[in-house]
DRENTI-144499 format. One line per field, with one value per atom (N, C-alpha, C): residue in one letter; y, z, x; atom name. Coordinates in steps of 0.001 Angstrom, whole numbers, plus 500000, padded with zeros to 6 digits. Layout:
BEGIN
nuti = (A/...)
north = (Y/...)
up = (Z/...)
east = (X/...)
zaza = (CA/...)
END
This chain:
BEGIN
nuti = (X/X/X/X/X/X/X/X/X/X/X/X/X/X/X/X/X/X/X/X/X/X/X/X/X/X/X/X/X/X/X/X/X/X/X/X/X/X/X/X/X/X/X/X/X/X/X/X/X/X/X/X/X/X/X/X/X/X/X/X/X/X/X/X/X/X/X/X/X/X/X/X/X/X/X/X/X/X/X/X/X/X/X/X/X/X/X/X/X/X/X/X/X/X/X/X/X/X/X/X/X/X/X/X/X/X/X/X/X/X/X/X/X/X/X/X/X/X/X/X/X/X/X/X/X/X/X/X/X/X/X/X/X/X/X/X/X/X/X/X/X/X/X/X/X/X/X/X/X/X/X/X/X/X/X/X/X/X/X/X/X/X/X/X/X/X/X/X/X/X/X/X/X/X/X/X/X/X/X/X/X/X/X/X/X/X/X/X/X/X/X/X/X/X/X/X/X/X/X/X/X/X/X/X/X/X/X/X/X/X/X/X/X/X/X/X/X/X/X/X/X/X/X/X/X/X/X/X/X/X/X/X/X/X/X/X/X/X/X/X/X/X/X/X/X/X/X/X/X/X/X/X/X/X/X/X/X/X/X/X/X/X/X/X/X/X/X/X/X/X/X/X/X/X/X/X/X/X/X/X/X/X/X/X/X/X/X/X/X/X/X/X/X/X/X/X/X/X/X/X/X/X/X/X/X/X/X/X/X/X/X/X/X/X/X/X/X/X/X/X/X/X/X/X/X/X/X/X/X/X/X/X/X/X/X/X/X/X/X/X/X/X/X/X/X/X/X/X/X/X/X/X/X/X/X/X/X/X/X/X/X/X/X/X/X/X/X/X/X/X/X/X/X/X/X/X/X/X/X/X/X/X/X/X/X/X/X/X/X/X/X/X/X/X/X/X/X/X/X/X/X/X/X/X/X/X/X/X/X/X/X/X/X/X/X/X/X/X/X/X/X/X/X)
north = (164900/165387/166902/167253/169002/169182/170130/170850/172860/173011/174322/174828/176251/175828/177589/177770/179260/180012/180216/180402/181529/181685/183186/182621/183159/182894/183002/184302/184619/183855/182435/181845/180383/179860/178660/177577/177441/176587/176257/177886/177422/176889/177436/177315/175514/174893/173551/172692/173587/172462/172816/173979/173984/172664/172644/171755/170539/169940/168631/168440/169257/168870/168752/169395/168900/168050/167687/166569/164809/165129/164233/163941/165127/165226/166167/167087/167756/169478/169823/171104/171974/172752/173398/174533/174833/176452/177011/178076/178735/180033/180656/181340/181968/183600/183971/184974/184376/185077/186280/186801/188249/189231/188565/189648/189545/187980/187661/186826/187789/186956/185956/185127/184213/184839/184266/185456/184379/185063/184678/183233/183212/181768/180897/180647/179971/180117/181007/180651/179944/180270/179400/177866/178019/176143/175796/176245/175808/174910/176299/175754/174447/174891/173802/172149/172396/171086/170619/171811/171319/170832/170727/170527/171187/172564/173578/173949/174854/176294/177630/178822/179623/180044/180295/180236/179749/178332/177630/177914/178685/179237/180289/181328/182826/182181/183197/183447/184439/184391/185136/185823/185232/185756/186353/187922/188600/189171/189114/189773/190691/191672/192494/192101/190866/190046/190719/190894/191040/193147/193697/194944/195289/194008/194404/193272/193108/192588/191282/190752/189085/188059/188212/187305/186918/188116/188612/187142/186855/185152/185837/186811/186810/187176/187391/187250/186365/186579/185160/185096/184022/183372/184617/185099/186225/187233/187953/188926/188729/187356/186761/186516/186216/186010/187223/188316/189636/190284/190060/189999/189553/188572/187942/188489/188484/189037/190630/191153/192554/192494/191906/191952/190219/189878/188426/188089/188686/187950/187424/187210/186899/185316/185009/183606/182929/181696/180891/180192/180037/179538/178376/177515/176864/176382/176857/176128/175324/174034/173444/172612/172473/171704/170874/169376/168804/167975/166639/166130/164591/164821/164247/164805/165964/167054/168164/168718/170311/169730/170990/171239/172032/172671/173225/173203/173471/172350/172805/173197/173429/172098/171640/171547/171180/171349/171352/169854/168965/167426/166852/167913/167213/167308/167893/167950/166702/166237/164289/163306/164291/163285/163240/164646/164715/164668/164097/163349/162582/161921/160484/160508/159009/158335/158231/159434/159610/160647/160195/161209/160826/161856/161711/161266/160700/160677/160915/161284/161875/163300/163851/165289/165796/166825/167158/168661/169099/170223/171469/172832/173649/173791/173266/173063/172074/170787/169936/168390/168944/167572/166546/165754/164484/163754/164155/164185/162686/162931/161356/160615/159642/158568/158930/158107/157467/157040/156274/155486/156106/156857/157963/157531/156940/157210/157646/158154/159299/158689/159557/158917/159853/159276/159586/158643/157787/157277/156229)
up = (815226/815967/815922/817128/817081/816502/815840/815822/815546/815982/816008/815113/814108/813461/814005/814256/814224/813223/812503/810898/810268/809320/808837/807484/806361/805147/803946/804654/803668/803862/804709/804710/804313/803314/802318/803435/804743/805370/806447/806757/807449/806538/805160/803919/803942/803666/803174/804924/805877/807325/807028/806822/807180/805701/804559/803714/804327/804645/805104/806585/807123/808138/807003/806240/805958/804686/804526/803654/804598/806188/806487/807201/806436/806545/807545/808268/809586/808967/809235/809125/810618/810434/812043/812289/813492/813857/813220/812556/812037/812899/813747/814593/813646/813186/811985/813572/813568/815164/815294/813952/813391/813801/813516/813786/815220/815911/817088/818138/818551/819365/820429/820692/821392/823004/824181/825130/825831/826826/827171/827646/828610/829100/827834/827138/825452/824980/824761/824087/824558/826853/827323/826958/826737/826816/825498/824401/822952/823296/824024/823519/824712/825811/826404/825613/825770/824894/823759/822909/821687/822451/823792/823962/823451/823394/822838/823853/823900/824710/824060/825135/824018/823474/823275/822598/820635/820974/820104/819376/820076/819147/819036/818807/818006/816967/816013/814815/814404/813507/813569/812419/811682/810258/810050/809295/808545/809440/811037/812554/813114/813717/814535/815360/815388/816283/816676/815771/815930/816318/816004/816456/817651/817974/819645/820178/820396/820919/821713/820994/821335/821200/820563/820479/821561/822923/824153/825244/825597/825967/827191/827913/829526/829436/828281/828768/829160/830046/830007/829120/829905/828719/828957/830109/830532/829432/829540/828212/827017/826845/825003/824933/826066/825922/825652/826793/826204/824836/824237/822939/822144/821919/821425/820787/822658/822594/821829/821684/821575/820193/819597/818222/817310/817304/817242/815918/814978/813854/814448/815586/816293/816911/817271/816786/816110/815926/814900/814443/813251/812939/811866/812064/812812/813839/814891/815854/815458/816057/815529/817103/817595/818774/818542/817975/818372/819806/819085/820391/820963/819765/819731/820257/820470/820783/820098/820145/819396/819196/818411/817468/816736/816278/816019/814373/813527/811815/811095/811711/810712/810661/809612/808317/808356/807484/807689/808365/807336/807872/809433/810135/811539/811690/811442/811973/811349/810881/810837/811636/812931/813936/814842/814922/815894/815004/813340/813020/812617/812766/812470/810868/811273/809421/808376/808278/807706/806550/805709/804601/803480/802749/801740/800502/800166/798596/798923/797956/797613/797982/798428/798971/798800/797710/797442/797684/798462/798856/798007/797974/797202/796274/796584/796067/795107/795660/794179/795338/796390/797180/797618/797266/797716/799326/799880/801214/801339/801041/801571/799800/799816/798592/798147/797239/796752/797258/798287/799270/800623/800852/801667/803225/802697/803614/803121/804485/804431/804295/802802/802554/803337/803007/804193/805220/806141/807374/806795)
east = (117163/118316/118330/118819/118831/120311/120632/121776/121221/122573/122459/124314/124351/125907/125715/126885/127416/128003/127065/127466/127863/128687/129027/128778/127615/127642/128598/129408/130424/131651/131871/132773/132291/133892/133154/133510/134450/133752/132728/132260/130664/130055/129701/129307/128891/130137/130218/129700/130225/129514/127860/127225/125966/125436/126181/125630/125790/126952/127273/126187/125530/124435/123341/122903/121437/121855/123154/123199/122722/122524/122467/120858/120241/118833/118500/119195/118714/119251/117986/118150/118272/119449/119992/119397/119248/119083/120253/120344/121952/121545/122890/122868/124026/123654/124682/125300/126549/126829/127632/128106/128732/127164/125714/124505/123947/124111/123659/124789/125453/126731/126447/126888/126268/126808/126194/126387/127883/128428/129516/129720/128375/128164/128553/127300/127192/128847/129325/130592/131784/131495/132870/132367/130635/130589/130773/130340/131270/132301/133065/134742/135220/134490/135153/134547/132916/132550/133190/134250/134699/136227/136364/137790/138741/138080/139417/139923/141047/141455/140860/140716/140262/141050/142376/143231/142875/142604/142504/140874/140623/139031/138707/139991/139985/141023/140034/140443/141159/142346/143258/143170/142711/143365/142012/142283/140969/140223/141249/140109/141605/140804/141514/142720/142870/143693/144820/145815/147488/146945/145875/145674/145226/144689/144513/145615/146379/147372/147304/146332/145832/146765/148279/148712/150123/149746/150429/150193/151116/150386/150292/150402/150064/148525/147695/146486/145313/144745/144269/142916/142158/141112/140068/139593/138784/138992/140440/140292/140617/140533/140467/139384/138310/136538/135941/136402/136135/135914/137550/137417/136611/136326/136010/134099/134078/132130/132496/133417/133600/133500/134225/134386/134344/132531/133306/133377/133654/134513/136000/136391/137369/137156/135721/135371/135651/136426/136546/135048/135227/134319/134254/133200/131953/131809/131162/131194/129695/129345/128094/128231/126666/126443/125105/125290/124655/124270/122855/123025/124198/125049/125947/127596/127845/128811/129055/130299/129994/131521/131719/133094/133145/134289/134809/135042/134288/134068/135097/136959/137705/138648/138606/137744/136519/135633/134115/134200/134758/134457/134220/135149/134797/133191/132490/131134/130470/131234/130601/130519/132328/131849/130431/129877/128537/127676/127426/126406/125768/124647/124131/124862/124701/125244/123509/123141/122014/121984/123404/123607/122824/122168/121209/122349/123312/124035/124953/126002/127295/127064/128373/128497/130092/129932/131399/131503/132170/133049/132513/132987/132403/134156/135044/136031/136216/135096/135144/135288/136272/136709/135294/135552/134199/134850/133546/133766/133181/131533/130753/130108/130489/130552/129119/128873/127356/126302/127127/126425/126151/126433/126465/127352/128969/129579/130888/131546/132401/133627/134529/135453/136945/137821/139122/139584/138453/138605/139462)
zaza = (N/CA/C/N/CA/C/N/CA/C/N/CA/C/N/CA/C/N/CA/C/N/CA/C/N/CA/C/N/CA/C/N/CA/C/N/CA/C/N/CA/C/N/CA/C/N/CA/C/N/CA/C/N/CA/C/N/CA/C/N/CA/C/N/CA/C/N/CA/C/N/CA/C/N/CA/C/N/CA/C/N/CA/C/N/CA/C/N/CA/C/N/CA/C/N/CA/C/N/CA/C/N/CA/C/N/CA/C/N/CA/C/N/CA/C/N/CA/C/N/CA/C/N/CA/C/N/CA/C/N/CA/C/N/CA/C/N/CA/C/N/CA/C/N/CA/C/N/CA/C/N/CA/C/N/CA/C/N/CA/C/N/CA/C/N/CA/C/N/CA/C/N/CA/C/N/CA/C/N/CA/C/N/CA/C/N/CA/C/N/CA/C/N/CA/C/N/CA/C/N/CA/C/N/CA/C/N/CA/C/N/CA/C/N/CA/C/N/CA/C/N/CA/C/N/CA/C/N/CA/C/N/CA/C/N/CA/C/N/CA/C/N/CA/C/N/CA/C/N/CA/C/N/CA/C/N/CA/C/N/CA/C/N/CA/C/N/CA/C/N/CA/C/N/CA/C/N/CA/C/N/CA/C/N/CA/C/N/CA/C/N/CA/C/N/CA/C/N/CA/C/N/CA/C/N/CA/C/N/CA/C/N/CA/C/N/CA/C/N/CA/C/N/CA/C/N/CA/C/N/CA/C/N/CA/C/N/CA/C/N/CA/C/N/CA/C/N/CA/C/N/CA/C/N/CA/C/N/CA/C/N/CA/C/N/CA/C/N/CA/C/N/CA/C/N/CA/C/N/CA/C/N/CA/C/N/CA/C/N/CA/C/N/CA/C/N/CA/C/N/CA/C/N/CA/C/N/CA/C/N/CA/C/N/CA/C/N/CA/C/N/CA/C/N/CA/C/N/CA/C/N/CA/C/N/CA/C/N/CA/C/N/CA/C/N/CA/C/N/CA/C/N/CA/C/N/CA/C/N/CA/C/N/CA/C/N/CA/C/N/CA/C/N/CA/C/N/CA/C/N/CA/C/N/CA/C/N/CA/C/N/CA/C)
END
């Protein structure tokens, strides 16, 4: 299976999605997208494939947000995309696109829905939380 994660290392939940993919045996392209922004096209299809708004896929907290005046609702998606390519720690992040769908991995766990049930073991959080059992399925459901 292909996947690809939009990763920022210094955050513990890209962190725990890029583990929870190769906990299920697939190692991703990681696109660290703070060094290589993904181009505009690539990012409207993220979000629409993740069924977001773009609204719903900037990141607020720890980004320029409330300083450039992003949280002005007459703007539209054009100059929150702008943004976004401008400064994209303004990306939420993980975005991950397999060949199963893409999403949005906050909390990491969603990125279980786009992948195979091919988890190597138990897989617990960098917090401690146990996500997928012994047996290698995912607990919560």
């Amino acid at each position: 299976m292909q996947a690809k994660i939009y990763h920022n290392p210094a955050c513990g939940t890209s962190r725990n999605t890029l583990a929870l993919i190769r906990n299920a045996g697939i190692e991703p392209e990681i696109v660290e997208y703070l060094q290589t922004t993904p181009s505009r096209a690539e990012l409207m299809e993220m979000i629409w494939n993740a069924g977001l708004s773009v609204r719903e896929a900037i990141r607020e907290k720890g980004t320029p947000y409330a300083d450039l005046g992003l949280d002005n609702p007459v703007l539209s998606d054009d100059a929150l995309i702008d943004a976004m390519l401008e400064n994209p720690i303004l990306i939420n992040r993980p975005f991950v696109v397999t060949d199963l769908g893409t999403r949005l991995a906050r909390p990491s766990e969603r990125v279980l829905d786009i992948l195979p049930d091919t988890h190597k073991g138990p897989f617990a959080k960098e917090d401690g939380e146990l996500v997928i059992d012994a047996d290698g399925r995912r607990i919560g459901i």
